[in-house]
C-alpha positions as CSV (number, residue, x, y, z in Angstrom):
1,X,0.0,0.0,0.0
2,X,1.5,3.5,-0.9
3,X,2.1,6.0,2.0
4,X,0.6,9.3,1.6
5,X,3.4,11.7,1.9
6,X,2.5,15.4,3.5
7,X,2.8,18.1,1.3
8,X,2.9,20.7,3.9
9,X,5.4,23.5,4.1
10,X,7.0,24.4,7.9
11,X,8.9,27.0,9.4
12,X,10.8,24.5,12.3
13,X,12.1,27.7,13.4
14,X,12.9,31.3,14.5
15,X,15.5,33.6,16.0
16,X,15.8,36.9,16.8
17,X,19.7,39.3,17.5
18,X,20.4,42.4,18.5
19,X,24.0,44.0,18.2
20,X,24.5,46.9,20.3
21,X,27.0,49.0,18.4
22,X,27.1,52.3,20.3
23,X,30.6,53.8,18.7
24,X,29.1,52.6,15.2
25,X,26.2,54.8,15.4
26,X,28.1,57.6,14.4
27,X,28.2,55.7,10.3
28,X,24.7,55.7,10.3
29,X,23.8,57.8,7.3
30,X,22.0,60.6,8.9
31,X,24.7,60.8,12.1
32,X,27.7,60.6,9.1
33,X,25.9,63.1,7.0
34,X,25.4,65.7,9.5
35,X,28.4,65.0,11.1
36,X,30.2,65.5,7.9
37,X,28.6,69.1,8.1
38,X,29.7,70.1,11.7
39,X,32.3,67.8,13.1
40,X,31.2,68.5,16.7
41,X,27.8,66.7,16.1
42,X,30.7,63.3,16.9
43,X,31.0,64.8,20.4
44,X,26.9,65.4,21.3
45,X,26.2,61.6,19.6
46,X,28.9,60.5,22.1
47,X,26.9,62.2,24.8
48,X,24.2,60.1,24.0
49,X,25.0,57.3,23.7
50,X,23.2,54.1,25.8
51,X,25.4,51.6,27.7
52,X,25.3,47.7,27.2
53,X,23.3,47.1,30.1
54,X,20.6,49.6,29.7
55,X,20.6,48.2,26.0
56,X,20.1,44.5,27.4
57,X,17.5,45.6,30.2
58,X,15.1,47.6,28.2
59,X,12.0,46.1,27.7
60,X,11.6,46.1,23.6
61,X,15.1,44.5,23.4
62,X,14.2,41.8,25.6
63,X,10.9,41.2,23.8
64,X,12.8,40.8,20.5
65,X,15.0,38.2,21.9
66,X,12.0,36.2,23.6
67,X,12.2,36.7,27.2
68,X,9.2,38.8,27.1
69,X,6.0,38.2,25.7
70,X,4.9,41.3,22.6
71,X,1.8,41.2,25.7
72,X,3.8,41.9,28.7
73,X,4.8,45.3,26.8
74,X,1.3,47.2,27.6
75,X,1.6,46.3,31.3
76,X,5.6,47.8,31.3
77,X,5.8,51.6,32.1
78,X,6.8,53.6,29.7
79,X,8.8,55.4,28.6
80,X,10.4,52.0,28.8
81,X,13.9,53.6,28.4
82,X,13.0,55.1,31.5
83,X,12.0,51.8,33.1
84,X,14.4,49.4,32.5
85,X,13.5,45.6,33.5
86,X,15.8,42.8,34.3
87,X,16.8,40.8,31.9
88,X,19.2,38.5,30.2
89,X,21.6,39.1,27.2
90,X,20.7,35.7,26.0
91,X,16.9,35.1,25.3
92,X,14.8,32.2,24.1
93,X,15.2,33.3,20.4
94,X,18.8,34.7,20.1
95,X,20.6,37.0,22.0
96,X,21.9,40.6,22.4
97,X,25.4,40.9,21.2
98,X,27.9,43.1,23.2
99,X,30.0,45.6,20.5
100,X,33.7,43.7,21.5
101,X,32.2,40.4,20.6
102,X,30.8,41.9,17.0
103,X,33.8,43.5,16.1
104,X,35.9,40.0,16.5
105,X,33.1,38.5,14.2
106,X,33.3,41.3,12.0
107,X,37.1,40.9,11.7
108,X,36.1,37.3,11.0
109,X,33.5,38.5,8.4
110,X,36.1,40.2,6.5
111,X,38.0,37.6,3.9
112,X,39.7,40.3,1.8
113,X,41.2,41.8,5.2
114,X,39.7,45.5,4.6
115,X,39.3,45.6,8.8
116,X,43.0,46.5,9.8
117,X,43.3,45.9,13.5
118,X,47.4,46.5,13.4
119,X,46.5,50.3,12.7
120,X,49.4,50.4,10.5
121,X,47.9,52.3,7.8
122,X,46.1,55.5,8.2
123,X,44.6,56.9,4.8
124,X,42.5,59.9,4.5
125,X,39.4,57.5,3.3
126,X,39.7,55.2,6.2
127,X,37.1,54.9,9.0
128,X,38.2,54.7,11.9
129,X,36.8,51.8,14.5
130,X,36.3,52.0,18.0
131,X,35.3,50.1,21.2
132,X,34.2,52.0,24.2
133,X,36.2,54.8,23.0
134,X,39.0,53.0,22.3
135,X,40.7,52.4,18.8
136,X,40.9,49.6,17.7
137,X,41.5,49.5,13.9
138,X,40.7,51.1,10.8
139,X,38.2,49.9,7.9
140,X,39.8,50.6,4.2
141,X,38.5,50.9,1.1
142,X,39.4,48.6,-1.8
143,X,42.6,49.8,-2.8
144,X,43.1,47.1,-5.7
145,X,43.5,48.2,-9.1
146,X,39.9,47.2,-10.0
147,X,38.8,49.6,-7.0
148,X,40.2,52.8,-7.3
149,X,37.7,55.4,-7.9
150,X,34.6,52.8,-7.2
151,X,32.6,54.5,-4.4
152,X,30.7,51.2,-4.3
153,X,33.6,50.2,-2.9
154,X,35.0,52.4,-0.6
155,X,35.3,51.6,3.1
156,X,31.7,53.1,4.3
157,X,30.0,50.7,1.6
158,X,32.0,48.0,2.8
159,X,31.6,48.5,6.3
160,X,27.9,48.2,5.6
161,X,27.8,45.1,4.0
162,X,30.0,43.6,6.1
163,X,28.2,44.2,8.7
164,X,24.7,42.8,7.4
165,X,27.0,39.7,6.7
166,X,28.2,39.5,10.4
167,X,25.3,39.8,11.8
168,X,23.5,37.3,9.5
169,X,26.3,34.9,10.1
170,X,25.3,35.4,14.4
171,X,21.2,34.5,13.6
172,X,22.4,31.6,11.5
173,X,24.4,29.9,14.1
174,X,21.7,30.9,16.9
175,X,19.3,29.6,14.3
176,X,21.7,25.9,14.1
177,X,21.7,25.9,18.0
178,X,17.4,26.7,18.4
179,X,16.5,23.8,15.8
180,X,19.2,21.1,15.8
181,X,20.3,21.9,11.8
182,X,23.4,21.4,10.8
183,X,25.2,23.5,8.7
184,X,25.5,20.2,6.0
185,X,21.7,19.7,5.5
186,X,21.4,23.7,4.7
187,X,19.8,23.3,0.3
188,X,19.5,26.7,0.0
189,X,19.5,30.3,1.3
190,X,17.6,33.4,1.2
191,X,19.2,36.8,2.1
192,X,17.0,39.4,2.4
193,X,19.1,42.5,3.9
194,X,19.1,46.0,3.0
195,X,22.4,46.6,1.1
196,X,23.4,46.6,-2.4
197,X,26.4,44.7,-3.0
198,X,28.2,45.1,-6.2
199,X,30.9,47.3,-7.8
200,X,30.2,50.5,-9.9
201,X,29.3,48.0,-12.7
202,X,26.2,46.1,-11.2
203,X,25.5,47.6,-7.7
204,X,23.1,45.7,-6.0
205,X,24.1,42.1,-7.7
206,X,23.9,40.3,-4.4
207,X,25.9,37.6,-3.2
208,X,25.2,38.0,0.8
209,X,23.3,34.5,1.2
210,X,26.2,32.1,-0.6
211,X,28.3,34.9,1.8
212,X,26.6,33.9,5.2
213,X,26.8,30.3,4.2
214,X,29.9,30.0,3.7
215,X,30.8,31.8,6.7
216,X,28.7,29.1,8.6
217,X,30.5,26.1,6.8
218,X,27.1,25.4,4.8
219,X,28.8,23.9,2.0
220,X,26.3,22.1,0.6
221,X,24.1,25.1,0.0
222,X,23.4,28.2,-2.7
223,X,21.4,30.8,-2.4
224,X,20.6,34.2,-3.5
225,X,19.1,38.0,-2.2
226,X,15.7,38.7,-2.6
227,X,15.1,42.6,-2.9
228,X,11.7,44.3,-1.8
229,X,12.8,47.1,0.8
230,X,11.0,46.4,4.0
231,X,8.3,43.6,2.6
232,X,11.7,41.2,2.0
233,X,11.7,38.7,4.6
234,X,8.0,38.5,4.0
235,X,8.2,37.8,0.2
236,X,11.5,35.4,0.7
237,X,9.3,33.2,3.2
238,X,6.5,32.9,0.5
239,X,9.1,32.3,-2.0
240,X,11.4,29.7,0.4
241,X,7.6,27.7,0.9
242,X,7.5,27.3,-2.9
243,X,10.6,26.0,-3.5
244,X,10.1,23.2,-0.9
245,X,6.3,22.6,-1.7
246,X,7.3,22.0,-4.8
247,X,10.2,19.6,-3.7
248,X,13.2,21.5,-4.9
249,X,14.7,22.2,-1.6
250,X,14.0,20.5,1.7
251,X,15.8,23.0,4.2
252,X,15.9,26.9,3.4
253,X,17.2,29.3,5.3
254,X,15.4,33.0,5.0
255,X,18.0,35.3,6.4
256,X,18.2,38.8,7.3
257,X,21.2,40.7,8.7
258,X,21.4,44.2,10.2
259,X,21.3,47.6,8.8
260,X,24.6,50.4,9.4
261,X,23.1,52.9,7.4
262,X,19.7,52.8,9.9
263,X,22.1,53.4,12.6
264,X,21.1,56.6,14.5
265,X,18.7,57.4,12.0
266,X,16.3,59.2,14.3
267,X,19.7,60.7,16.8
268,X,18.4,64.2,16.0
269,X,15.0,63.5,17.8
270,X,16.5,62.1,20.7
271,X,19.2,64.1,21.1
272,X,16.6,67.4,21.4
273,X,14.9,65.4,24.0
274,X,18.0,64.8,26.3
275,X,17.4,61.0,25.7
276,X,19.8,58.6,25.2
277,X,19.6,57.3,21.0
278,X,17.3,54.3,20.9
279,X,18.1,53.5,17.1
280,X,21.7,52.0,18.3
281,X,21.8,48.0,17.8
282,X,21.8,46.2,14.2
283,X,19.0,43.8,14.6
284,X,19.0,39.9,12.8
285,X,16.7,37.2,11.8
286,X,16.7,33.7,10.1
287,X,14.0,30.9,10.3
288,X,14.1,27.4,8.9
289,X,11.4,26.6,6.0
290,X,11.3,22.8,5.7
291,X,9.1,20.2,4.8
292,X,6.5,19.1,7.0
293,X,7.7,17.1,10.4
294,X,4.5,16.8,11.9
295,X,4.8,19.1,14.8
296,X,5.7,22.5,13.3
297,X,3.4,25.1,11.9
298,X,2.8,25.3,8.7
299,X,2.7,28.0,5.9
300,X,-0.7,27.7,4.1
301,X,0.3,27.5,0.0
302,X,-2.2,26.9,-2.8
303,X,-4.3,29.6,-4.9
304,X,-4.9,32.6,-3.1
305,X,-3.2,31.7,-0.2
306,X,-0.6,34.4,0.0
307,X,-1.4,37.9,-0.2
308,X,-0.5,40.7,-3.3
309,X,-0.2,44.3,-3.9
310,X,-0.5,43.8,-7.3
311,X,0.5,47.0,-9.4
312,X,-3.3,48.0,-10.9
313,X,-4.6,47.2,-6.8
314,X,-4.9,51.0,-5.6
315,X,-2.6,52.8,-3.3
316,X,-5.2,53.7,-0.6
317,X,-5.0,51.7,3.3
318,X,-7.9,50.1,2.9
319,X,-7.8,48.7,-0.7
320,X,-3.6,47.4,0.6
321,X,-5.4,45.4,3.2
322,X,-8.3,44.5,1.2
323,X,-5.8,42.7,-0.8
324,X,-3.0,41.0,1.8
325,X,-5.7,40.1,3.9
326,X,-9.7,40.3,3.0
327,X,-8.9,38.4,0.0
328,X,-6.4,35.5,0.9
329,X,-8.9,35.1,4.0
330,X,-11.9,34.4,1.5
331,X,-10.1,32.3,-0.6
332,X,-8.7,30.1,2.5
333,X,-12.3,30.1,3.5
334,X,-11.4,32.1,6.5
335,X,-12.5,35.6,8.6
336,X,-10.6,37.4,10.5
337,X,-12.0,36.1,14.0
338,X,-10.0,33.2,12.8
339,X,-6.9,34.7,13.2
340,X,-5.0,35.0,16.5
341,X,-2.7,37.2,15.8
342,X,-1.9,40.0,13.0
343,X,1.9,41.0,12.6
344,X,2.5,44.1,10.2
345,X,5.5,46.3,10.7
346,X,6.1,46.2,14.5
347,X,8.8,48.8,14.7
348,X,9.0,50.1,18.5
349,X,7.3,53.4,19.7
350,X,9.5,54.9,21.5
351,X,11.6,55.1,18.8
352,X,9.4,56.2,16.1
353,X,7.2,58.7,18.1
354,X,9.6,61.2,19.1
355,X,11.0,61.2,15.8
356,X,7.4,62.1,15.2
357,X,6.2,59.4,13.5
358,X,3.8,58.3,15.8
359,X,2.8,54.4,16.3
360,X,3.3,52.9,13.3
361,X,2.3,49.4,14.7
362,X,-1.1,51.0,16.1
363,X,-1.6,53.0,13.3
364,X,-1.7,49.7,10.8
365,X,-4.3,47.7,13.5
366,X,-6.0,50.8,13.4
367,X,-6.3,50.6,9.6
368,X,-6.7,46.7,9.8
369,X,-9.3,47.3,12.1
370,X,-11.6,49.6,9.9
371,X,-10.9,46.4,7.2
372,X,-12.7,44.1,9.6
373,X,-15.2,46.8,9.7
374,X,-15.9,47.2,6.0
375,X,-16.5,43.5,6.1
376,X,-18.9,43.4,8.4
377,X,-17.4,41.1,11.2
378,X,-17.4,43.7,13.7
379,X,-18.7,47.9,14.6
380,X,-17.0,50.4,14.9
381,X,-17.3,50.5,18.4
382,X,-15.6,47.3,18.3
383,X,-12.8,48.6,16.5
384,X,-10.4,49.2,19.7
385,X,-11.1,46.3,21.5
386,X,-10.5,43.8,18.2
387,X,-7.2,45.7,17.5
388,X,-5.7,45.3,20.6
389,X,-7.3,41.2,20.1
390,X,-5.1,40.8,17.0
391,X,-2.4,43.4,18.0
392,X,0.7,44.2,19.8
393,X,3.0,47.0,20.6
394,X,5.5,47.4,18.1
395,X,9.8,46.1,19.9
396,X,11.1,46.1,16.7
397,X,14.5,48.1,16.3
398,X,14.3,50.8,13.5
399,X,16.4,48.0,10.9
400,X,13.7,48.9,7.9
401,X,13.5,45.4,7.4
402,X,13.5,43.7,10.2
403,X,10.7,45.1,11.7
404,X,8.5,43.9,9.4
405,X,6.4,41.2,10.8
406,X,8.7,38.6,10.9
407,X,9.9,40.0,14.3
408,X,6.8,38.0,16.1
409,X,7.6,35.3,13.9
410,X,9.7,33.4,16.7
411,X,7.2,34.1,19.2
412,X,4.0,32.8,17.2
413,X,5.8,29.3,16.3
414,X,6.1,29.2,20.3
415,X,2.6,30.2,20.9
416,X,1.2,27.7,17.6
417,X,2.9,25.0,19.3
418,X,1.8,25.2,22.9
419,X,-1.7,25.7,21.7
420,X,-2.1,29.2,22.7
421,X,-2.9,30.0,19.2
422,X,-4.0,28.4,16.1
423,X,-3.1,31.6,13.3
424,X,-1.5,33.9,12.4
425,X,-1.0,36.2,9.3
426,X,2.3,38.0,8.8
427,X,2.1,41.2,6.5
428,X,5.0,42.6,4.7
429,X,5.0,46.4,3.2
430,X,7.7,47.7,1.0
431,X,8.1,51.9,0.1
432,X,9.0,50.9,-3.4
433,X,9.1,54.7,-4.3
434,X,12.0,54.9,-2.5
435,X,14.0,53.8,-5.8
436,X,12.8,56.8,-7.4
437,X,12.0,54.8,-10.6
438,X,8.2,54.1,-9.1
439,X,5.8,56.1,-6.7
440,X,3.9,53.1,-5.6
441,X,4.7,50.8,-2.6
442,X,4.3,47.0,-2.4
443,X,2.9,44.3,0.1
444,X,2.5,40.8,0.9
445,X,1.1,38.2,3.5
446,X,1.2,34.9,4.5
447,X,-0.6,32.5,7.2
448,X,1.1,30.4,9.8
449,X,-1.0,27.9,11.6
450,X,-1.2,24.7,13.7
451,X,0.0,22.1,12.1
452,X,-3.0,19.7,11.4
453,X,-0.6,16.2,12.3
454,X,0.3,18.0,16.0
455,X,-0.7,15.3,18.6
C-alpha cells in the first residue's frame, strides 16, 4: 500500500539578535551626514549614547529576543527607556550581542582583510573603529587596481555590507543551536538584507546569502538575495515555501542581517529630547522553512493563499489590506476572527514617536481594524477592542526590514505550538518609491497555523 506523503510546508524555526554597536552609530547615514557638516555633532552623539546594560535591560530588546511576551509590553511603564526591567543578554530566540564580541566576528567576516586591527595604515578615506572609545582599527576601502575610484567600494560601503553579513552569520548559528540543523543539511538560502552589494558596474548584484553560508560552513548550500525594501523577509518566506512545496529544496534558510546605514537614523529627535539614541543596535533574523515534520506550523500555500499588492490594486490603506488580507482570508475560507494574531511592521514606539512618526504598529491595526469593519465582522465600536485582540505593541529596532512582521515570527511558532494560538497572518509592506524609478509601494502576507498532524 503506498504512503501518503504530507505536502505541507513548515517554518521548524525562528531567531531573533540584537548588536549593540554604540561607537558605530556615528556611520549611520544621517549621524555621518550631518556630522560630515559640523564635526562637533561626533562629540553630542557621544553624549548620548546608551550603555550595554541599559541596551540589554530595556523592555523592547528583551521582547525581541523572547524573554518577554509582545503582551507583557502594555503592562511595562513607559517610557520603557526610562523603566528598564531585568533581563538576560541571551533570550529564548537569540541574543543581544555586546560591541567587543561583534567587532571579533566582523574581523572574522572580513576575507579580503579591509578591517585592519594593526593600525598600521592610516589613509585619509579610512574609517576609523572604535570600542568604548578605544581604537581599535581602521576599515579601508578597496585599494586594488579594479577599486580605485569605485565608491561602491570604498570603506563606508564596505563596512555596511559587512556588517549585514556578520550579523547574518550570528542569527544563522543561533538559528543551528534553536533547531538542531546542521550547517550540512542547509539546500538553500535566502538573504534578504538591506544593502546593495556590487561594484560600480552592477550595484546591487547580491551575493550575501552564498556569503553567510559560507561563513557558517554550509557547503552544501546556494542561495541568492531577494530585494523588496521592507516587505523582504515576508516575500523570501512565500518564495522559500514554494521551492520546498514543490520539492526543490527541503531546508531553506530566510535570512536577514542588520542595517549600518539605519544606525542613529532618528539621533536628532533624541538628542533634542536629552534621551539617550534608541536607534543604536543592528537587529537579525533567520528561520528554517522545511518540509512538513508533523509538529511545526505550517505556511498555508495553494491559490490565493498568500497575499499581493498587485500593481493595478490602488494605493489607498484600505484597498492594501483588502488585498494582503480580506482576499487570501476568503479564498482560504477564513475571517478574520480566525486569526490569533496579525503581525504588520512592529517597529518600536518609542523610537518612532519622538521622531514624530507616531505608532506605526497601532496606526496599521488601526487601519486593519476599519478592514474588519468594511467586512462586516465587527462595529466600529468594536474597533479598539479587536485591535488590541489581534495586535501588539511594536519592539522592533528601527532596521527597515527587520521590523517587518517577521519580528513576532519566533514568538508565534512558540505560541502555535503550545496551543495558545491556532493563526497567524504575517504582513509585509515595502516603500518601493524609495528607488525613485516608481511612486507606488508594495505588500504581501502569508498565514502560519497549527499544524493539522500535531498530537
Amino acid at each position: 500500500m503506498e504512503v501518503k506523503m504530507s505536502n505541507n510546508v513548515v517554518i521548524k524555526g525562528a531567531v531573533n539578535c540584537l548588536i549593540h554597536v554604540p561607537d558605530l552609530v556615528q556611520y549611520g547615514s544621517k549621524p555621518r551626514r550631518e556630522i560630515q557638516k559640523d564635526k562637533t555633532i561626533l562629540e553630542i552623539v557621544k553624549r548620548y549614547l546608551r550603555t550595554y546594560e541599559e541596551t540589554v535591560f530595556y523592555a523592547p530588546n528583551q521582547t525581541f529576543i523572547g524573554n518577554l511576551s509582545p503582551e507583557k509590553l502594555w503592562e511595562t511603564v513607559r517610557p520603557w527607556y526610562r523603566n528598564l526591567i531585568s533581563g538576560q543578554n541571551i533570550g529564548k530566540f537569540g541574543e543581544i550581542m555586546n560591541q567587543g564580541m561583534f567587532l571579533k566576528l566582523l574581523k572574522l567576516a572580513d576575507v579580503f582583510n579591509f578591517f585592519d586591527t594593526d593600525k598600521k595604515i592610516i589613509r585619509e578615506d579610512n574609517l576609523p573603529i572604535y570600542n568604548n572609545g578605544d581604537l581599535v582599527g581602521y576599515f579601508n576601502r578597496d585599494n586594488r587596481a579594479q577599486g580605485v575610484g569605485d565608491k561602491n567600494l570604498d570603506a563606508y560601503n564596505l563596512l555596511e555590507n559587512l556588517c549585514a553579513k556578520a550579523s547574518g552569520a550570528l542569527a544563522m548559528k543561533w538559528l543551528f543551536q534553536k533547531t538542531g540543523l546542521k550547517p550540512g543539511e542547509v539546500d538553500y538560502i535566502l538573504s534578504c538584507d538591506e544593502e546593495a552589494l556590487g561594484d560600480r558596474y552592477q550595484r546591487g548584484g547580491g551575493g550575501m546569502a552564498k556569503a553567510i553560508g559560507h561563513m557558517c560552513g554550509c557547503l552544501n548550500a546556494s542561495g541568492f538575495d531577494p530585494k523588496n525594501f521592507c516587505a523582504a523577509p515576508t516575500i523570501a518566506i512565500v518564495v522559500a515555501a514554494q521551492f520546498v512545496k514543490a520539492g526543490t529544496f527541503k531546508n531553506i534558510v530566510v535570512i536577514g542581517g542588520g542595517s549600518l546605514a539605519k544606525l542613529g537614523m532618528k539621533f536628532e529627535s533624541f538628542v533634542q529630547e536629552k534621551m539617550p539614541i534608541l536607534d543604536d543596535c543592528l537587529g537579525a533574523f533567520a528561520c528554517l522553512v522545511s518540509k512538513d515534520d508533523k509538529v511545526s506550523p505550517i505556511i498555508r500555500t495553494g491559490p490565493g493563499a498568500f497575499g499581493i499588492h498587485s500593481i493595478g490594486a490602488g494605493a489607498t490603506d484600505s484597498l492594501v489590506y483588502e488585498n494582503v488580507i480580506t482576499k487570501p482570508l476568503k479564498a482560504l475560507g477564513l475571517k478574520f476572527s480566525d486569526l490569533d494574531k496579525i503581525a504588520p511592521e512592529l517597529q518600536n514606539p518609542e523610537i518612532m514617536e519622538f521622531a514624530g512618526a507616531g505608532d506605526v504598529a497601532q496606526k496599521n491595526y488601526r487601519k486593519i481594524a476599519d478592514e474588519a469593519v468594511e467586512n462586516g465582522e465587527i462595529n466600529e465600536d468594536e474597533m479598539d477592542d479587536f485591535a488590541k485582540k489581534i495586535g501588539m505593541p511594536g519592539f522592533a529596532p528601527t532596521q527597515g526590514h527587520i521590523p517587518s512582521a517577521v519580528p513576532y515570527l519566533a514568538h508565534a511558532i512558540k505560541n502555535i505550538k503550545q496551543r495558545k494560538m491556532k493563526r497567524v497572518m504575517f504582513v509585509g509592506k515595502a516603500s518601493l518609491f524609495l528607488n525613485r524609478i516608481y511612486e507606488g509601494f508594495d505588500a504581501v502576507s502569508f498565514i502560519l497555523e497549527k499544524n493539522p498532524k500535531q498530537k
